[in-house]
DRENDO-1510 file (C-alpha; in Angstrom, 1 decimal, always signed):
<recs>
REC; n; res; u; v; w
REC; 1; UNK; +17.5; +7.5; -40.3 .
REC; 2; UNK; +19.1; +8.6; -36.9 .
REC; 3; UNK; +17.4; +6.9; -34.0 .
REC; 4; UNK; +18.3; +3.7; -32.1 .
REC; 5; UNK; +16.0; +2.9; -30.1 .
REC; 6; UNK; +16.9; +0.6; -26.9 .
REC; 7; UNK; +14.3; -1.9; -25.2 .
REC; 8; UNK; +14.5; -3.7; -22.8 .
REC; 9; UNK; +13.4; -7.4; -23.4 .
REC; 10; UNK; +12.6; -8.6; -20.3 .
REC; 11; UNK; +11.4; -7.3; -17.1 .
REC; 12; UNK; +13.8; -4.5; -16.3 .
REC; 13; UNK; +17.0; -4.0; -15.2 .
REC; 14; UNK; +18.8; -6.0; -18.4 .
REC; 15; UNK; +21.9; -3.4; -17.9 .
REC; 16; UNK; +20.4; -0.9; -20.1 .
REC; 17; UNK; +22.3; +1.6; -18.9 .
REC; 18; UNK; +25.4; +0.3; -19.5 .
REC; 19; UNK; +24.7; -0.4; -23.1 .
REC; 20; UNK; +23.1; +3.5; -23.9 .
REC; 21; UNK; +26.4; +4.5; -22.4 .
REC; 22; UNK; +28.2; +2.5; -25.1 .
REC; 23; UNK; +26.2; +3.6; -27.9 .
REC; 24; UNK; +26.4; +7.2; -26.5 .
REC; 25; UNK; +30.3; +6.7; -27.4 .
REC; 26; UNK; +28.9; +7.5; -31.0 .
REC; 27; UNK; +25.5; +9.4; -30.6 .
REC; 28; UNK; +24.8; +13.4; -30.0 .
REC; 29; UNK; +21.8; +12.9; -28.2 .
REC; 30; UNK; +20.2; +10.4; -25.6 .
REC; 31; UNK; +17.0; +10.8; -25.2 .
REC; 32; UNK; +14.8; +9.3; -22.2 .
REC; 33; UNK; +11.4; +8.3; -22.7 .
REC; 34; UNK; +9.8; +6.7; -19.8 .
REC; 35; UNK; +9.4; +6.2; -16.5 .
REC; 36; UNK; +11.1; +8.3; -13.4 .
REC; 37; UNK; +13.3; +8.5; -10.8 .
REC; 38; UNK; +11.8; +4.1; -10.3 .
REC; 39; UNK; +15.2; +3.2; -12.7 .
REC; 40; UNK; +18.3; +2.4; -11.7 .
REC; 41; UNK; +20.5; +2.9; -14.6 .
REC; 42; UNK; +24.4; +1.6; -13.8 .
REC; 43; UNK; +27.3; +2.6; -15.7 .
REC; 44; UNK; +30.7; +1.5; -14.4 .
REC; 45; UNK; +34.0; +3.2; -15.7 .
REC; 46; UNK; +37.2; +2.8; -14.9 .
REC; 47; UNK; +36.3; +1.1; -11.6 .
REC; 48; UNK; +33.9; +3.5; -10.4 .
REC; 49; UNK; +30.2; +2.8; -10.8 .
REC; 50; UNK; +27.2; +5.8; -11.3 .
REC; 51; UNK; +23.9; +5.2; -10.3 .
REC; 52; UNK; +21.3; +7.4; -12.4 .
REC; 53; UNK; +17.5; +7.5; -12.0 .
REC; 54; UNK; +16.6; +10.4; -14.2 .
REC; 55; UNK; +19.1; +11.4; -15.9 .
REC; 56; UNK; +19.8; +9.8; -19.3 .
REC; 57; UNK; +22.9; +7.3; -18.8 .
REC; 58; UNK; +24.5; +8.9; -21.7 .
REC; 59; UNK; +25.5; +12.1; -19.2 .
REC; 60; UNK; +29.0; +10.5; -18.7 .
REC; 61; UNK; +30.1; +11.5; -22.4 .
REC; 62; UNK; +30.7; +15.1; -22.5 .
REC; 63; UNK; +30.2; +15.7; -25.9 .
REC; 64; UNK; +26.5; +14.3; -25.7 .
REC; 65; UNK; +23.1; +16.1; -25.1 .
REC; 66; UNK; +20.7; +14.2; -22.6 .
REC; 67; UNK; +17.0; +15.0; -23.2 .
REC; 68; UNK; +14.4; +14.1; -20.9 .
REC; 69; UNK; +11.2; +13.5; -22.8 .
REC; 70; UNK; +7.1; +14.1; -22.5 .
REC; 71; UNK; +6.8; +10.6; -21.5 .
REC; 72; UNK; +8.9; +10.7; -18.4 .
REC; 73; UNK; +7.1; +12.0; -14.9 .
REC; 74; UNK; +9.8; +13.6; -13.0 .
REC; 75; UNK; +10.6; +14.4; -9.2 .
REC; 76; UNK; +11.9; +17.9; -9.5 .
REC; 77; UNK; +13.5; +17.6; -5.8 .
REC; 78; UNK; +15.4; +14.3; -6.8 .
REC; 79; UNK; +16.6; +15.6; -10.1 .
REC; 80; UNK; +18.1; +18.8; -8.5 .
REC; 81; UNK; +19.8; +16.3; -5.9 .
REC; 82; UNK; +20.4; +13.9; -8.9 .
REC; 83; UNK; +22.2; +16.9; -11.4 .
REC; 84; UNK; +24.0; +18.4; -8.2 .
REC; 85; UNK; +25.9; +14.4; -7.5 .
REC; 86; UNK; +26.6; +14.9; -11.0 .
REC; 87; UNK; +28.4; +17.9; -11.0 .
REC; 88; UNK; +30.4; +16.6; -8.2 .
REC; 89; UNK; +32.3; +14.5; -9.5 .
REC; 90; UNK; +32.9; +16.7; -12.2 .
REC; 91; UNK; +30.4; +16.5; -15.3 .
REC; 92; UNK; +29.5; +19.6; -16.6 .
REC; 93; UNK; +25.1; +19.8; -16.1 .
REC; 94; UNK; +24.1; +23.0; -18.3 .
REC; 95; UNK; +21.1; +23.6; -19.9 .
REC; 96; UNK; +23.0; +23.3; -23.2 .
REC; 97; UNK; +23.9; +19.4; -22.0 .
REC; 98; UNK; +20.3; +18.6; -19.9 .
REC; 99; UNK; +17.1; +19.6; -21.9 .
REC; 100; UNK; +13.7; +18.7; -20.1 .
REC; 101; UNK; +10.1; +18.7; -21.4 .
REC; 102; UNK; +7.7; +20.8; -20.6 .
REC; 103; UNK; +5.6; +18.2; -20.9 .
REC; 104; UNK; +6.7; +16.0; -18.8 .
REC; 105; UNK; +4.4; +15.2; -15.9 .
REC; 106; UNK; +5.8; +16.2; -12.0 .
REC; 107; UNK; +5.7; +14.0; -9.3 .
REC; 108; UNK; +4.6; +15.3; -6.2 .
REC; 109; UNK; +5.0; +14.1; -2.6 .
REC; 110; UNK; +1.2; +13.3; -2.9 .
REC; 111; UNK; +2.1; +10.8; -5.3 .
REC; 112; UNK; +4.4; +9.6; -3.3 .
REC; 113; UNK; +2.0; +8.9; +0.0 .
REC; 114; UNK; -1.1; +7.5; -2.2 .
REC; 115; UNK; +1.7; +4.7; -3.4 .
REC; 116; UNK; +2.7; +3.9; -0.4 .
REC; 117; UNK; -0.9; +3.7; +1.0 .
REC; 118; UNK; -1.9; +1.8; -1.8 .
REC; 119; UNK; +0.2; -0.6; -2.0 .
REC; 120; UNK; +0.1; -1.0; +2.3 .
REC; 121; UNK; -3.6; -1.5; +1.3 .
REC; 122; UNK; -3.2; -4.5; -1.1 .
REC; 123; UNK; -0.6; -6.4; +1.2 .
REC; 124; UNK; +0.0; -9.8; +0.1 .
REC; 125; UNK; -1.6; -8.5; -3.3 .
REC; 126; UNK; +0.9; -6.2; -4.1 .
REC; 127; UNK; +2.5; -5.0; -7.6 .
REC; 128; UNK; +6.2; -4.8; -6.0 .
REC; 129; UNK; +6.0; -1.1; -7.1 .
REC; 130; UNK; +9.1; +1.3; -6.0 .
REC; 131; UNK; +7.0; +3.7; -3.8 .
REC; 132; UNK; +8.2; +6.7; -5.6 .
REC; 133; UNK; +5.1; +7.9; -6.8 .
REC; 134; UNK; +5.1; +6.7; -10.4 .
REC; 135; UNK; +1.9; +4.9; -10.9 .
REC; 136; UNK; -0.3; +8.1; -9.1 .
REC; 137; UNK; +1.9; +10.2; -10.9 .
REC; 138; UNK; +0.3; +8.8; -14.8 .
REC; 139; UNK; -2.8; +8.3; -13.2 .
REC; 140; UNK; -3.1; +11.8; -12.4 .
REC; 141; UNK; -1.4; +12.4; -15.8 .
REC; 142; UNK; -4.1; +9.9; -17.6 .
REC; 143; UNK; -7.1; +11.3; -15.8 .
REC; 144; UNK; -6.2; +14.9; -16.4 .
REC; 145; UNK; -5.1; +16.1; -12.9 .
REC; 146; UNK; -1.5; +16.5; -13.0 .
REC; 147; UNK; +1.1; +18.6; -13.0 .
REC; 148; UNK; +3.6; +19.6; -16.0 .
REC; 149; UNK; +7.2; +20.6; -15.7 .
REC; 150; UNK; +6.2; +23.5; -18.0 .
REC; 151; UNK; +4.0; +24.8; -15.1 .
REC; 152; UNK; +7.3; +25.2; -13.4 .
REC; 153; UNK; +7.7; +28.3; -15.7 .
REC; 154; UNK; +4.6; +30.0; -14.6 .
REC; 155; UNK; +4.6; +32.5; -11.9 .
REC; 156; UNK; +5.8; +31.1; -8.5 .
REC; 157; UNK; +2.1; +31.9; -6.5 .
REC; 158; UNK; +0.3; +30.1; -9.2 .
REC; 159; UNK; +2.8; +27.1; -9.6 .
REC; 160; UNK; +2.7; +27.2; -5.5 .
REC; 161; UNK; -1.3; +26.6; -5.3 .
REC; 162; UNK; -1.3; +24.3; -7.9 .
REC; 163; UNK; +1.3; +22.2; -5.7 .
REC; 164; UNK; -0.7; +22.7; -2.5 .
REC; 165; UNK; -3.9; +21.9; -3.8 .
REC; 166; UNK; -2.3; +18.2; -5.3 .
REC; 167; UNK; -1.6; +17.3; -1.6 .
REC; 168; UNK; -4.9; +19.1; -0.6 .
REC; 169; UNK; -6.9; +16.6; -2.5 .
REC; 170; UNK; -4.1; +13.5; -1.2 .
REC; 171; UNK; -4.5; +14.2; +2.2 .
REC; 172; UNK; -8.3; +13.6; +2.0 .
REC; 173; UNK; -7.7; +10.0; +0.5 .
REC; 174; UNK; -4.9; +9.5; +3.0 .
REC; 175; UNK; -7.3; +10.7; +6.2 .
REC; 176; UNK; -9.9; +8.3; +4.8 .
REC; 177; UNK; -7.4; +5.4; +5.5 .
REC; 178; UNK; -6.3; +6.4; +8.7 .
REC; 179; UNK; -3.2; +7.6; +7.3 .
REC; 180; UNK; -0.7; +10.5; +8.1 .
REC; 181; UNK; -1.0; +13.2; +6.3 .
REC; 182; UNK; +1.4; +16.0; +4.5 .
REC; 183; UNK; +1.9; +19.6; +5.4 .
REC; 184; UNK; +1.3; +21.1; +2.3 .
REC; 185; UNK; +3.4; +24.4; +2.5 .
REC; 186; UNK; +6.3; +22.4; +3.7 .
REC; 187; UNK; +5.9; +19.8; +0.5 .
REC; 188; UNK; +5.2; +23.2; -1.8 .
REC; 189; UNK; +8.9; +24.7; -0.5 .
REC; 190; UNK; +11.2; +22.3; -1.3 .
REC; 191; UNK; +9.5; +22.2; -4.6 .
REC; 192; UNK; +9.8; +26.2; -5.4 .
REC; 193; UNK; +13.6; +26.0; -4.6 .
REC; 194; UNK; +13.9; +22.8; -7.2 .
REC; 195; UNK; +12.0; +24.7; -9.6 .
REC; 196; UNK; +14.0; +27.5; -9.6 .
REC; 197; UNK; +17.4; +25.4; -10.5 .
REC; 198; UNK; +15.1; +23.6; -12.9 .
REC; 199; UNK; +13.7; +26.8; -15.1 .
REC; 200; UNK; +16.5; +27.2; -17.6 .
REC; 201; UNK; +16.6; +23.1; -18.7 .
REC; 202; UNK; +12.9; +23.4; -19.6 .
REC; 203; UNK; +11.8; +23.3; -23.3 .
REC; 204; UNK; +9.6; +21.8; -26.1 .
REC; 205; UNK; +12.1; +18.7; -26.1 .
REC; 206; UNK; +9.6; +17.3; -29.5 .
REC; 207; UNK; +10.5; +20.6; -31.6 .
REC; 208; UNK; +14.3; +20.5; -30.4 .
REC; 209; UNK; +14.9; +16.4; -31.3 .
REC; 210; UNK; +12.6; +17.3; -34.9 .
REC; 211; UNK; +15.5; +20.1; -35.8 .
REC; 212; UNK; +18.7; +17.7; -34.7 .
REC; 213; UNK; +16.9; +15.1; -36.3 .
REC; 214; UNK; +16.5; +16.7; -39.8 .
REC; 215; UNK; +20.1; +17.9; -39.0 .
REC; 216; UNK; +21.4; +14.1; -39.6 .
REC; 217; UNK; +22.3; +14.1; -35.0 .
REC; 218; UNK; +22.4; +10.7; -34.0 .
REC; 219; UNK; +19.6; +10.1; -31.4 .
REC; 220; UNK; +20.0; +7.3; -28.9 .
REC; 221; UNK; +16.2; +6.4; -27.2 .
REC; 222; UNK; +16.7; +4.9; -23.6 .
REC; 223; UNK; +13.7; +3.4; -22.0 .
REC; 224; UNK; +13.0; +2.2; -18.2 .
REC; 225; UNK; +11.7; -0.6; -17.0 .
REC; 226; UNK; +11.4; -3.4; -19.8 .
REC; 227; UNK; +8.7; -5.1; -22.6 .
REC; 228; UNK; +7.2; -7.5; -19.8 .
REC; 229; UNK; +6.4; -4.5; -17.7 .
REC; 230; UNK; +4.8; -2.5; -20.6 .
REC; 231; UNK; +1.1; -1.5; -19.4 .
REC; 232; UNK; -0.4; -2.8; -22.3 .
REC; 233; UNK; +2.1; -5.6; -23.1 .
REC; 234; UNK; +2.8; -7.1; -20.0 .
REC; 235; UNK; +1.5; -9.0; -17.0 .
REC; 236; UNK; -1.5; -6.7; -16.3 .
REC; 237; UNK; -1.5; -5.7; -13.4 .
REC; 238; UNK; +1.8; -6.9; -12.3 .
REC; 239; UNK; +3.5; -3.7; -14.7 .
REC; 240; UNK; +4.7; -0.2; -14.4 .
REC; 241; UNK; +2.4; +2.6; -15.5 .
REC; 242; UNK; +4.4; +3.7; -18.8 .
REC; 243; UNK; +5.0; +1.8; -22.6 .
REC; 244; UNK; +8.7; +1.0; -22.2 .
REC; 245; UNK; +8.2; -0.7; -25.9 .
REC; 246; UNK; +9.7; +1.0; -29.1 .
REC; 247; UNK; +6.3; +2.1; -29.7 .
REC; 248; UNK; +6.3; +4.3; -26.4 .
REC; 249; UNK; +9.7; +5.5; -27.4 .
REC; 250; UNK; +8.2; +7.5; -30.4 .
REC; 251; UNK; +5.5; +8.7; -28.4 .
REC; 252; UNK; +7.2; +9.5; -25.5 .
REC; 253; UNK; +9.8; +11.7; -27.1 .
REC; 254; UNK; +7.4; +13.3; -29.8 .
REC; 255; UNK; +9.3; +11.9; -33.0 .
REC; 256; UNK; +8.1; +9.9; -35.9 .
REC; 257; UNK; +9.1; +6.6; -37.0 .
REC; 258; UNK; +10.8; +7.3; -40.6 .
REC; 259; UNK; +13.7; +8.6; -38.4 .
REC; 260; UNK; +14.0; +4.6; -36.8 .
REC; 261; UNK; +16.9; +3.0; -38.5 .
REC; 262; UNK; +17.4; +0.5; -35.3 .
REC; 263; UNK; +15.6; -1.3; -32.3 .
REC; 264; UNK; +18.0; -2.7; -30.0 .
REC; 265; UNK; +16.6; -4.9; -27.5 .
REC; 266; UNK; +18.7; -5.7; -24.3 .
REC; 267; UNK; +18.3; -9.3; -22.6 .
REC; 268; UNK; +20.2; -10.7; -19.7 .
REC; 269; UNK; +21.6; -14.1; -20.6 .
REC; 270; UNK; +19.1; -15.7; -17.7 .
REC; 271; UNK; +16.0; -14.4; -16.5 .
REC; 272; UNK; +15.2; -12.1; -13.4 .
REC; 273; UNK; +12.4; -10.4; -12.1 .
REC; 274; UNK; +11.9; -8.1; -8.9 .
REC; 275; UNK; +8.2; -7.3; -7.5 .
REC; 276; UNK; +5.1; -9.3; -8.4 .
REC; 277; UNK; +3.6; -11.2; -10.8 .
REC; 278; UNK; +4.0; -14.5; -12.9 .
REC; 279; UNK; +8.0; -15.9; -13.7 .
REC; 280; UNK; +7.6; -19.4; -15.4 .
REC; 281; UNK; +11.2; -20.0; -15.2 .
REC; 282; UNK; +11.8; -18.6; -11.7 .
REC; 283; UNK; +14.3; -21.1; -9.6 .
REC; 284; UNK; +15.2; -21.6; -5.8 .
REC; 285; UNK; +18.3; -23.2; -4.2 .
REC; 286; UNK; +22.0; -23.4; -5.2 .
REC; 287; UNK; +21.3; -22.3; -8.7 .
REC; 288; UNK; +19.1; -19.3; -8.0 .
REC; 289; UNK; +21.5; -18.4; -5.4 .
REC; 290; UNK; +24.4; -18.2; -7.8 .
REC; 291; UNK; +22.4; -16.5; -10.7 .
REC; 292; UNK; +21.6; -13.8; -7.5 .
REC; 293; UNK; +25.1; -13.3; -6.3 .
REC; 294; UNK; +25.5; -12.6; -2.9 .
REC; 295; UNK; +24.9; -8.7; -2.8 .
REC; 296; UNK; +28.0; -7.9; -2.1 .
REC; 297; UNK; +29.1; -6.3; -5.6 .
REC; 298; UNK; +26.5; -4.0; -7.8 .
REC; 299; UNK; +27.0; -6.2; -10.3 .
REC; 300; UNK; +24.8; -8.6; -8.0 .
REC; 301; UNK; +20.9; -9.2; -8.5 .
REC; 302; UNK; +19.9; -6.6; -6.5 .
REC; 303; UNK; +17.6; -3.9; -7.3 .
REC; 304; UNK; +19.3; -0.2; -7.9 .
REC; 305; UNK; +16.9; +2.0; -7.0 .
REC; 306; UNK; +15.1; -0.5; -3.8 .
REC; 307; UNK; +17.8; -3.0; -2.8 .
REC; 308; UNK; +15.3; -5.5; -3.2 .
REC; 309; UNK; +16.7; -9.1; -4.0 .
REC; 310; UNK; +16.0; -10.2; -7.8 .
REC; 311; UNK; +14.3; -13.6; -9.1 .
REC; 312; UNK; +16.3; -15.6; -10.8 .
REC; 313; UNK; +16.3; -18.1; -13.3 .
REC; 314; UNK; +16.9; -19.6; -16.5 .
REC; 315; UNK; +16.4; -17.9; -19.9 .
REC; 316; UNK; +13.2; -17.5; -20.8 .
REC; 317; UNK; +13.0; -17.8; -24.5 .
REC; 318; UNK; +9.0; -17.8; -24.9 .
REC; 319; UNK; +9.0; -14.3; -23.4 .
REC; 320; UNK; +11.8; -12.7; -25.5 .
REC; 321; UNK; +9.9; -14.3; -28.8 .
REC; 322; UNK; +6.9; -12.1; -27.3 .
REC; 323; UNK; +9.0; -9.2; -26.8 .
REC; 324; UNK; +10.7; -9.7; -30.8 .
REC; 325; UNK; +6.9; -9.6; -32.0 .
REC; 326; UNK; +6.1; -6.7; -29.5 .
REC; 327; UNK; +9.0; -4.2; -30.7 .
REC; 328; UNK; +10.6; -5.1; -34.1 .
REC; 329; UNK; +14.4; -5.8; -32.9 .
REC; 330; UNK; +16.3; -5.0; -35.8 .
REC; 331; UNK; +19.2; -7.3; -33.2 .
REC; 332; UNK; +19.8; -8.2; -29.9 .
REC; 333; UNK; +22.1; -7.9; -27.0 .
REC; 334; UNK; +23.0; -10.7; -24.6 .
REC; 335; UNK; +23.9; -9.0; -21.3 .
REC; 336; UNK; +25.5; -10.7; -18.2 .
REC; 337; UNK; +26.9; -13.7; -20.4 .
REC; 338; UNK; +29.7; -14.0; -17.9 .
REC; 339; UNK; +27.8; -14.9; -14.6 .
REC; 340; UNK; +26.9; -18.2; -16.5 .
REC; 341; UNK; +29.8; -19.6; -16.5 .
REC; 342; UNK; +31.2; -22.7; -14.5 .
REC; 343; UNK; +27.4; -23.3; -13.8 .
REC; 344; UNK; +27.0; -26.7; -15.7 .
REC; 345; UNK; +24.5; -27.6; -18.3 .
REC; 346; UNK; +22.6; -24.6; -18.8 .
REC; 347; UNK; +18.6; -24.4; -20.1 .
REC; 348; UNK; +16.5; -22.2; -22.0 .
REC; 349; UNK; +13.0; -22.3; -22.0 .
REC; 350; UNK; +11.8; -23.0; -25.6 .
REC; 351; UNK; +7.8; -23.3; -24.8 .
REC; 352; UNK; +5.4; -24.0; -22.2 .
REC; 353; UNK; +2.6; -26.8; -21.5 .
REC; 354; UNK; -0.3; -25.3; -20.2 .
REC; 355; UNK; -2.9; -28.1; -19.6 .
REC; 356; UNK; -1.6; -30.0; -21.9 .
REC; 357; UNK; -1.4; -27.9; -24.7 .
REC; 358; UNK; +2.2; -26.6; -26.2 .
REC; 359; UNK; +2.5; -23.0; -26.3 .
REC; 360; UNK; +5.5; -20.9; -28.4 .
REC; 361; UNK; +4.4; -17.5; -27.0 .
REC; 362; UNK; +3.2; -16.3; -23.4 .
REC; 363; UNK; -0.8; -16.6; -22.7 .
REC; 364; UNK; -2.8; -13.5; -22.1 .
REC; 365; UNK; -3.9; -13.8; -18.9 .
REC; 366; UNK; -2.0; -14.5; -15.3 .
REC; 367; UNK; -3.8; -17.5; -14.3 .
REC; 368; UNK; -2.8; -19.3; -17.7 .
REC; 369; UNK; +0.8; -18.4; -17.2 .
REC; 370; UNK; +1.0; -19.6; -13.5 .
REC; 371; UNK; +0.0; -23.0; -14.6 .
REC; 372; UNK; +3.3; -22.6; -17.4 .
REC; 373; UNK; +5.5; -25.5; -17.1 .
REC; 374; UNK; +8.2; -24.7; -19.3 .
REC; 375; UNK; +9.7; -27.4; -22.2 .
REC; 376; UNK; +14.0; -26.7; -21.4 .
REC; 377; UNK; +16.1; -27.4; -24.0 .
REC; 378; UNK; +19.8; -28.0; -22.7 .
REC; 379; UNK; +23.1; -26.6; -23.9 .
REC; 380; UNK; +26.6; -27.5; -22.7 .
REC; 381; UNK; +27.7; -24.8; -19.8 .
REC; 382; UNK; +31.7; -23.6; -20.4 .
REC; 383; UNK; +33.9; -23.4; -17.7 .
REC; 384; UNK; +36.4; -20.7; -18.6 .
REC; 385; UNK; +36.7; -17.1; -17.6 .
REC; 386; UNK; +35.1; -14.9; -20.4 .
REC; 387; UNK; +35.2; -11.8; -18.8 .
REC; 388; UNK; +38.5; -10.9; -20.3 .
REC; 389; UNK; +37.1; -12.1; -24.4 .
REC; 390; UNK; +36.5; -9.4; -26.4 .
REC; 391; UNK; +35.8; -11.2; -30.1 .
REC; 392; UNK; +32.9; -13.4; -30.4 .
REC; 393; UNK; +36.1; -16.2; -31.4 .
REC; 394; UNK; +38.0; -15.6; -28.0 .
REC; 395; UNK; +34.6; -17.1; -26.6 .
REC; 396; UNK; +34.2; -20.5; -25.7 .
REC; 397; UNK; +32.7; -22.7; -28.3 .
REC; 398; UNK; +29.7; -23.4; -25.8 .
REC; 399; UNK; +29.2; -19.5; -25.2 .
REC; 400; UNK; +29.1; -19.1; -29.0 .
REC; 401; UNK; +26.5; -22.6; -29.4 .
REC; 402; UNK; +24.6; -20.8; -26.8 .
REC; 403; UNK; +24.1; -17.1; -28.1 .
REC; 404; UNK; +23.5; -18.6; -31.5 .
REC; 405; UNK; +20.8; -21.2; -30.4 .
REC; 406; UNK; +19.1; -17.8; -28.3 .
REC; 407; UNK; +19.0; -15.8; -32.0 .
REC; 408; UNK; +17.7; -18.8; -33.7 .
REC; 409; UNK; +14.8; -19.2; -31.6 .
REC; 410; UNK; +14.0; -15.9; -31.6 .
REC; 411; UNK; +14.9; -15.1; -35.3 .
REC; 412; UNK; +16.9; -12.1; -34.6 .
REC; 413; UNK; +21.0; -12.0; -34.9 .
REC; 414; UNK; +22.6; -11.2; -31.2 .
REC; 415; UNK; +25.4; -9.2; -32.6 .
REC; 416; UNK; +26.8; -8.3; -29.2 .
REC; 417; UNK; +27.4; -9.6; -25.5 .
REC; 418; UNK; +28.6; -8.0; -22.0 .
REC; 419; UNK; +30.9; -10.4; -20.2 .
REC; 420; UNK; +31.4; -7.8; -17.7 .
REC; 421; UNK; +30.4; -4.3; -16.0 .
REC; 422; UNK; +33.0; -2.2; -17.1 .
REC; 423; UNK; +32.5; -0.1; -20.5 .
REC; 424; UNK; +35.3; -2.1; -22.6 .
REC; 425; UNK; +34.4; -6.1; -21.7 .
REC; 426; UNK; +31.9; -5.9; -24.6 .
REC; 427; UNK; +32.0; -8.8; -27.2 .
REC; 428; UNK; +30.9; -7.7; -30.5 .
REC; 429; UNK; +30.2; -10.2; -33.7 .
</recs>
């Protein structure tokens, strides 16, 4: 059974990337499943730090294959830019090392304007979405009006009209809001020319990953986003458009589930949020600011791919007990276990009160959850350096109490923690 599959447990932007990297050090395959060019996947190595958005984080290995799967919608012009960074600074982008689906969906710069006008549209009621095109892009995908990256292999004129009558049909939407609108043949270009880079990476990714599968390759499955963003499982509608749950994983790559032999999931060691949408354990002042960092080093709470500051706060142990009963985590990783440290008493957030009433798991709906007060439980905080530990006995006593009371409650073993960015400060059990 060949496939680890990595969630994310929270709301996004656990360090996912960082941790596919890892496991890539001992896979043949990463395979995406999800989302687009909205992540922000960060790998840092040997004190220099890569940003990827499309691309599987498992690119940096040169012996490993990165797929990009059916359930991804992909920005043809980014990727080109995206595979073009890559090769310079050396990596070797082939279509023997980059395979793409042909049934991925594409997003086009119609996508791309009906975001933005949607989401100028709902002002203070926005979702907090990227604004590059995502949520259009599955719609159109859902409603059966988009665009594959297998129609990149048809002829050019055809492939050309189908791009021109996408922003056709935007325009009318955008002229009805008093929008600008796009010059289709200019928008159509710049796609052609990506296309024709793109041509030799695009295959039936499903029917490749079955043969290396029943080969005994080890497949890593990375995800975007995270559980509390799932469009079923989260905070509907406060969520991305795609299932970044183990279950999307399977569907989104086109593989079956006897090939599962482990579901990772990936938690920061506090909670943090960016966009809309309910955050029971969201904090403001000195302690927020701290969690946040100032900005200054990627490492901070800032978003990847928007910049955007991150809400912060403390561990929210109600939601990750969700996310356990959502995925099946075979384990756990504790990510970010070294920004706690010389904070104090630290809490974790075993259950809410909502009018009254105890609750161990999140309610369904988001006026239930903005009443949450959560019940803390507090731990002893360390004061020491653990960015330099790497055996779960170099940690602190407290650090150790801590990680173990997090796998109790959520009756999964945390095998392994990041106390740092770089590949190596990994702490494993």
């Amino acid at each position: 059974m060949p496939i680890t599959i990595l969630i994310g447990a929270q709301w996004g932007d656990e360090g996912k990337g960082r941790v596919v990297d890892w496991l890539a050090s001992s896979a043949d395959i990463v395979a995406r499943y999800a989302g687009g060019d909205n992540a922000g996947h960060t790998v840092a190595l040997n004190g220099s730090v890569y940003k990827l958005h499309q691309v599987p984080s498992g690119v940096l290995h040169s012996d490993v294959v990165s797929v990009m799967g059916n359930g991804m919608v992909v920005n043809p012009v980014n990727l080109v830019r995206e595979i073009e960074s890559l090769r310079d600074i050396g990596m070797d982008i082939t279509p023997e090392r980059l395979v793409i689906s042909s049934r991925a969906h594409i997003i086009t710069p119609a996508h791309i304007a009906l975001d933005r006008a949607r989401e100028s549209a709902l002002g203070d009621a926005k979702i907090g979405t990227t604004l590059r095109g995502i949520g259009p892009a599955y719609l159109d995908k859902t409603g059966r009006a988009g665009i594959r990256t297998g129609d990149m292999l048809l002829d050019v004129e055809e492939y050309a009209e189908r791009l021109i009558a996408a922003v056709d049909a935007a325009n009318e939407t955008l002229r009805r809001q008093g929008l600008d609108t796009l010059d289709p043949q200019y928008a159509a270009e710049s796609y052609l020319d990506a296309a024709a880079v793109l041509r030799p990476f695009i295959r039936d990714t499903s029917v490749y990953l079955h043969a290396a599968l029943t080969a005994g390759k080890q497949v890593v499955c990375e995800g975007a986003q995270g559980t509390l963003l799932d469009i079923d499982h989260g905070s509907y509608p406060f969520v991305t458009s795609s299932s970044p749950t183990a279950g999307g994983a399977l569907t989104g790559l086109g593989v079956g589930p006897l090939f599962v032999e482990n579901v990772l999931g990936v938690a920061k060691a506090f909670s943090t949020r960016v966009g809309g949408g309910p955050m029971p354990t969201e904090l403001d002042g000195e302690i927020a600011t701290r969690l946040r960092g100032s900005g200054a080093n990627f490492w901070d709470e800032f978003g990847t791919t928007t910049g955007r500051p991150r809400r912060c706060g403390w561990l929210d142990v109600v939601m990750l007990r969700y996310a356990v009963s959502v995925n099946g985590f075979s384990e756990m990783m504790l990510t970010k276990m070294d920004i706690l440290s010389g904070l104090g008493d630290l809490k974790l957030a075993v259950a809410y009160e909502i009018d009254g009433v105890r609750h161990d798991y999140p309610p369904v709906t988001n006026e239930l959850l903005q009443r949450a007060q959560p019940i803390y439980e507090s731990l002893p905080g360390w004061q020491e350096d653990i960015s330099g530990c790497r055996t779960f006995s170099q940690l602190p006593a407290a650090a150790r109490d801590y990680i173990d009371r997090v796998a109790q409650l959520c009756a999964v073993p945390v095998n392994s923690v990041s106390v740092g960015p770089e590949r190596d400060q990994l702490v494993l059990r």
